[in-house]
C-alpha positions in Angstrom: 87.9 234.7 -2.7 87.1 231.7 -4.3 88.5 229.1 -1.7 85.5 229.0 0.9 83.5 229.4 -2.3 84.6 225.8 -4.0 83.0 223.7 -2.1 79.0 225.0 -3.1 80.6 225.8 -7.1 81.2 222.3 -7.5 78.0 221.0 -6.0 75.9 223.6 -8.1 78.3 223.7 -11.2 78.3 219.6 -11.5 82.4 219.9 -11.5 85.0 217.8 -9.5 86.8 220.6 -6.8 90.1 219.9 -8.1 88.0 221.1 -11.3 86.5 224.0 -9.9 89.9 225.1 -8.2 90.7 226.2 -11.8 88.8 229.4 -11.0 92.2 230.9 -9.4 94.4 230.0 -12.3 91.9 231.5 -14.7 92.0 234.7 -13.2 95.6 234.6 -12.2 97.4 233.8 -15.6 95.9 237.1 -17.8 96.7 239.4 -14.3 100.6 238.1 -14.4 101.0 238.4 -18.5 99.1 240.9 -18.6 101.4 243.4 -15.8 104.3 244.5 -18.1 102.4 245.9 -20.7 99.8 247.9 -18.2 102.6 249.2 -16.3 103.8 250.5 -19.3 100.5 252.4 -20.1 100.1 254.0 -17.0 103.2 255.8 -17.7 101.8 256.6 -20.7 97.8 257.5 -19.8 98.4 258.2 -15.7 98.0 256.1 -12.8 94.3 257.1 -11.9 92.7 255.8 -14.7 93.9 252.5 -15.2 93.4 251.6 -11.2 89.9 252.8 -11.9 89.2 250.3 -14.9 91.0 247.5 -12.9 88.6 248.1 -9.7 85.5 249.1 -12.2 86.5 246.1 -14.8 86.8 242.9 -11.9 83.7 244.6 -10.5 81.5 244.0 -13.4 83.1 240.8 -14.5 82.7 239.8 -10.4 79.0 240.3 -11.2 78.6 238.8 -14.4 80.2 236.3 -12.4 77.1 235.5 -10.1 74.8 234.9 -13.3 76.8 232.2 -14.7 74.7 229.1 -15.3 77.3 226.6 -16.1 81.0 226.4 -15.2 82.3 227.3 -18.7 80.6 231.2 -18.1 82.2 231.1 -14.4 85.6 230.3 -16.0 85.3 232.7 -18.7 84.0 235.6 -16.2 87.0 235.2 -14.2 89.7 235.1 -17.1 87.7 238.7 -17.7 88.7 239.7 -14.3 92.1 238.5 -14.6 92.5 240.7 -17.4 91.2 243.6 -15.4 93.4 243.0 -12.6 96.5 243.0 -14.3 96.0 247.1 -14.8 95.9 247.6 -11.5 99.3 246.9 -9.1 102.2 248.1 -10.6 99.7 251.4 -11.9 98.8 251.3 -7.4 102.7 250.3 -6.7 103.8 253.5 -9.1 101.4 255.7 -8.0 103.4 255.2 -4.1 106.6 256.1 -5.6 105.0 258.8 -7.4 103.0 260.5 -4.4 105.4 259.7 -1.5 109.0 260.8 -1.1 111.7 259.0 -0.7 112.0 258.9 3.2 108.3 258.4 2.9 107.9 255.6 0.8 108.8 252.6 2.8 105.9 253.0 5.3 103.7 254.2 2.4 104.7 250.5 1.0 104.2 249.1 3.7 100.3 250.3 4.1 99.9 249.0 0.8 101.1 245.2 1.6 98.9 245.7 4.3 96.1 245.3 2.1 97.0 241.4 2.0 96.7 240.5 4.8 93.5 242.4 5.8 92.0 240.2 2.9 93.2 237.2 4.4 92.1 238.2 7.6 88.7 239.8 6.7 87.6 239.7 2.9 87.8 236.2 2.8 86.6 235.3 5.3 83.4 237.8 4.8 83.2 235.9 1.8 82.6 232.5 3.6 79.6 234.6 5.6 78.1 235.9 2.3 78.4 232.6 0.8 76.9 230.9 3.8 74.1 232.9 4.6 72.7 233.7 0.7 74.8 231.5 -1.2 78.0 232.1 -4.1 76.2 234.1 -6.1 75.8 236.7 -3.3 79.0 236.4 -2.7 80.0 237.7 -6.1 77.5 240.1 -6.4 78.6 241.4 -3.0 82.5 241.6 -3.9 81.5 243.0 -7.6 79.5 245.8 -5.6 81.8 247.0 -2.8 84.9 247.1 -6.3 82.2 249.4 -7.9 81.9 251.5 -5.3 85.5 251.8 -4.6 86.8 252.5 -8.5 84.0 255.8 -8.0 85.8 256.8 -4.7 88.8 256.6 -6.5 88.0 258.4 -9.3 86.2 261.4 -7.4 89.2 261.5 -4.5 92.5 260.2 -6.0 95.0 262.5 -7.4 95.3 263.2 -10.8 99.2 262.9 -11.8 100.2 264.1 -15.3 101.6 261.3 -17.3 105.3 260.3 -17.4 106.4 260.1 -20.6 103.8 259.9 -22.8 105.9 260.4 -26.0 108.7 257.4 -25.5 107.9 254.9 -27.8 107.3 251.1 -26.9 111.1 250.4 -27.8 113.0 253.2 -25.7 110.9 252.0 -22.4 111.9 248.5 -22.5 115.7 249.9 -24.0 115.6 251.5 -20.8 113.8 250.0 -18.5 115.7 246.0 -19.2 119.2 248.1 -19.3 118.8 248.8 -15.0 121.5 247.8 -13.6 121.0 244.6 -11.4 117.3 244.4 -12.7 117.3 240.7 -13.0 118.9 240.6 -9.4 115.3 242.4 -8.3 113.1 240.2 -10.0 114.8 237.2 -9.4 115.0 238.0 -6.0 111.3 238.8 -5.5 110.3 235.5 -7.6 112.2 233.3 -5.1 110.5 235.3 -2.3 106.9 235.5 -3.6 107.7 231.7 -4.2 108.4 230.7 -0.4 105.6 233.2 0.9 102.9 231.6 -1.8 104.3 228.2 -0.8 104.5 228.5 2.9 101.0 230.2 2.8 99.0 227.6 0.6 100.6 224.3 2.3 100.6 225.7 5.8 96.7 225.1 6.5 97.0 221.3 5.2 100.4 220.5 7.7 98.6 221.8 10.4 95.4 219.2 9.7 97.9 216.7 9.0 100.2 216.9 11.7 97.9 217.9 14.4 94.7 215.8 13.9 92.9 219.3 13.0 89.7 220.4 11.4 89.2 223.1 8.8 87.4 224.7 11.2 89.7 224.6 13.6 92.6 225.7 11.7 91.0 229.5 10.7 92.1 231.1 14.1 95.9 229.3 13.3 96.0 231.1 10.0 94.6 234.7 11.2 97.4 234.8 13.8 99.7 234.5 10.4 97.8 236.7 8.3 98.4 239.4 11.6 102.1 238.1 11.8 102.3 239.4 8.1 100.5 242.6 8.6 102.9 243.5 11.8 105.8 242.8 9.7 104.9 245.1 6.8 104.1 247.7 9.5 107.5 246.7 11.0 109.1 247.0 7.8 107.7 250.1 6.5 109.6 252.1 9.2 112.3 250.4 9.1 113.0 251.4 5.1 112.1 254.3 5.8 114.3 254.9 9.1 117.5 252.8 7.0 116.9 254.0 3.6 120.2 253.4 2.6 120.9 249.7 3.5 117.2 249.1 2.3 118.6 246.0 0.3 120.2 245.2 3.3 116.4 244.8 5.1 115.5 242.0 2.5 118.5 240.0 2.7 118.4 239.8 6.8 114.8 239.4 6.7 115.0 236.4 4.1 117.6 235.0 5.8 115.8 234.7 9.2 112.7 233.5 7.4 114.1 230.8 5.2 115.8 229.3 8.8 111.9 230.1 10.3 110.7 228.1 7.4 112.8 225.0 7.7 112.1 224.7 11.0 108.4 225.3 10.4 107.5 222.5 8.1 110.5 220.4 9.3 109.6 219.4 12.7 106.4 219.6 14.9 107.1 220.5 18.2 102.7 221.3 19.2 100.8 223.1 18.0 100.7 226.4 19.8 104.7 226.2 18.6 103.8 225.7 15.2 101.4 228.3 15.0 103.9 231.1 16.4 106.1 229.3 13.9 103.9 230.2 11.5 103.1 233.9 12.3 107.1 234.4 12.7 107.7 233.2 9.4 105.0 236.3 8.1 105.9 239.0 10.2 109.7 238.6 9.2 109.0 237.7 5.4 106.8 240.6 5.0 109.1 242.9 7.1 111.1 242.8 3.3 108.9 243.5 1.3 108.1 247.4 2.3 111.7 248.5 1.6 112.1 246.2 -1.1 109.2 247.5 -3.2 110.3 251.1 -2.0 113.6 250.2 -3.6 112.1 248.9 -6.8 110.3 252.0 -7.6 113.4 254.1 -7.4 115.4 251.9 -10.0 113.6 253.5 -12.9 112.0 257.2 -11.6 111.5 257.6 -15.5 109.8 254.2 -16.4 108.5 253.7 -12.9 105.3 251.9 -13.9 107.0 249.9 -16.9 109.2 248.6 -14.4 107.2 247.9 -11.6 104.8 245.9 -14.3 107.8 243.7 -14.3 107.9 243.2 -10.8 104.2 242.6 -10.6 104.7 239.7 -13.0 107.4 238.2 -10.7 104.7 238.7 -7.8 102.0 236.9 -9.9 105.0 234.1 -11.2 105.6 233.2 -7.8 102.4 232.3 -7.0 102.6 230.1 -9.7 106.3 228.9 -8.9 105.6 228.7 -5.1 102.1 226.6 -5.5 103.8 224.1 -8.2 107.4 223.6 -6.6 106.1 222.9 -3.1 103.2 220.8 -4.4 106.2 218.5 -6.3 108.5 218.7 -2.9 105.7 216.9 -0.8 104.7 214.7 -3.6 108.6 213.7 -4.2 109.1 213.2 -0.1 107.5 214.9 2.2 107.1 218.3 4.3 110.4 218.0 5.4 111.0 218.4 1.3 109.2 221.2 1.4 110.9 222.6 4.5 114.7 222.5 2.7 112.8 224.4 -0.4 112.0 227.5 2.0 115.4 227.5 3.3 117.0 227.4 -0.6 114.2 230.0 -1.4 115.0 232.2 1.3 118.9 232.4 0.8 118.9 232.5 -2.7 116.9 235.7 -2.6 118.9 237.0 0.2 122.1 236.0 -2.3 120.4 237.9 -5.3 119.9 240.9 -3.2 123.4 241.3 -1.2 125.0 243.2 -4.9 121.9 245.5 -4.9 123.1 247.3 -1.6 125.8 248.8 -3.7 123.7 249.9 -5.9 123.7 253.2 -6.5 119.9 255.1 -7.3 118.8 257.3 -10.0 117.8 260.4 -8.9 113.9 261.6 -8.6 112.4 263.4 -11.8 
């Protein structure tokens, strides 16, 4: 939320924007360490309770947030809601596997990735209004509000689910969670793919101004037709490991395949715009078309240590933000876009690579 945010901080806040860009890796380093050890409790405590502090904690710190006076607070209120955050996905991701079936889960999934590209295609962007119309600190207090009233929906209308397995000590979850077969195939795998998606998604918006003689204005409606692209696919994709449940690996190596050779092409020519743009929605409606049965498949490795596991997959998803933003930002500085064009292709294959053993894998049975 903070991007169309940065512009007023660094005005206000007396701080370059490279500076104030800093928000986002404040908030997004405690989330990623953080994962592992907060899927690990929601085994232990339940689901319900730790997505409740996650929503109820970044809503308070996303408050605090709109009383900062100096940039120092602002920094410091968003580490807070980093640390908040990092108690909600894989406890959200495990709740799916634990409230779904099997031949249900893949859409479920899917409904969940979803979620990402409605905020790209409407939270942020009802950010920008906020910010415009009453300034940043509405804009926090507004965001901080609507989490608070969400964490009390969810704690008067989600299920309760008993806890896992309360009684397994710190040492026989990770015993059993790191002895998976293939489990550094899965989060390899999803690093290189959260890595090519983060990269594709952050350097997009700056090729198409660069190439194309655009404004940042007039690059918005370029970028919802790839947020759509992406929520398609995970629509797409959410049947698809549910119709195919077997060769559900199979989905997420065809799928990265095809979007590694849509990312090449993407940032390594520019044929117009209107082709770059449909290049650009391709590229998220196939990459996300992996990730329903992928995640489906993830939370049926482990049915005992669901959420321990899963927190490990979060921290992938989290380390490839990281991995995605850094590695392409050094491929343009080193060359060029066409640099960062053979990156997606390697990205894409490698995870396809890391995945091909997993369709052999064979599944533990449900609990």
């Amino acid at each position: 939320m903070v991007g169309p945010l940065l512009l007023d901080l660094s005005r206000e806040l007396g701080v370059a924007l490279g500076q104030a860009g800093l928000l986002a890796a404040a908030m997004s380093l405690p989330w990623a360490l953080g994962a592992p050890f907060t899927g690990l409790l929601s085994d232990r405590l339940g689901r319900k309770p730790l997505i409740v502090l996650a929503l109820a904690g970044i809503g308070v710190s996303t408050i605090g947030a709109a009383f900062a006076t100096n940039f120092a607070t602002l920094l410091v209120a968003r580490f807070a809601a980093g640390l908040f955050g990092a108690f909600g996905p894989a406890s959200v991701m495990a709740a799916v596997g634990d409230l779904y079936p099997p031949e249900r889960r893949g859409m479920a999934m899917g409904w969940l990735n979803a979620g990402f590209g409605l905020a790209a295609v409407a939270g942020v962007p009802a950010v920008g209004i906020v910010d415009g119309l009453f300034g940043w600190r509405w804009a926090f207090a507004a965001t901080g509000a609507v989490l608070l009233v969400l964490a009390g929906l969810v704690q008067a209308a989600f299920p309760s689910l008993k806890p896992g397995h309360a009684g397994s000590s710190l040492r026989q979850t990770y015993a059993a969670v790191l002895g998976t077969p293939l489990l550094g195939n899965v989060l390899t795998a999803n690093l290189l793919e959260r890595s090519i998606f983060n990269a594709a998604v952050l350097y997009l918006p700056p090729f198409l101004m660069l190439s194309y003689g655009l404004t940042a204005t007039d690059v918005a409606p370029a970028l919802a037709l790839v947020a759509i692209g992406t929520i398609v696919g995970n629509t797409i994709g959410g049947w698809l490991g549910d119709r195919f449940r077997g060769p559900r690996a199979a989905i997420f190596v065809g799928a990265q395949l095809v979007a590694g050779g849509i990312g090449l092409v993407l940032f390594g020519v520019t044929p117009g715009l209107v082709v770059s743009v449909v290049l650009g929605a391709s590229f998220g409606l196939v990459n996300a078309s992996s990730r329903p049965a992928f995640l489906a498949l993830g939370s049926e490795l482990s049915p005992r240590y669901r959420g321990a596991l899963l927190g490990l997959l979060s921290l992938t998803n989290q380390g490839g933000s990281v991995l995605g933003s850094s590695l392409g930002g050094l491929a343009i500085a080193l060359g060029s876009y066409g640099t960062l064009a053979v990156l997606a292709l390697c990205g894409g294959v490698g995870a396809a690579m890391l995945a091909v053993p997993l369709a052999r894998l064979k599944l533990a049975r449900e609990a």
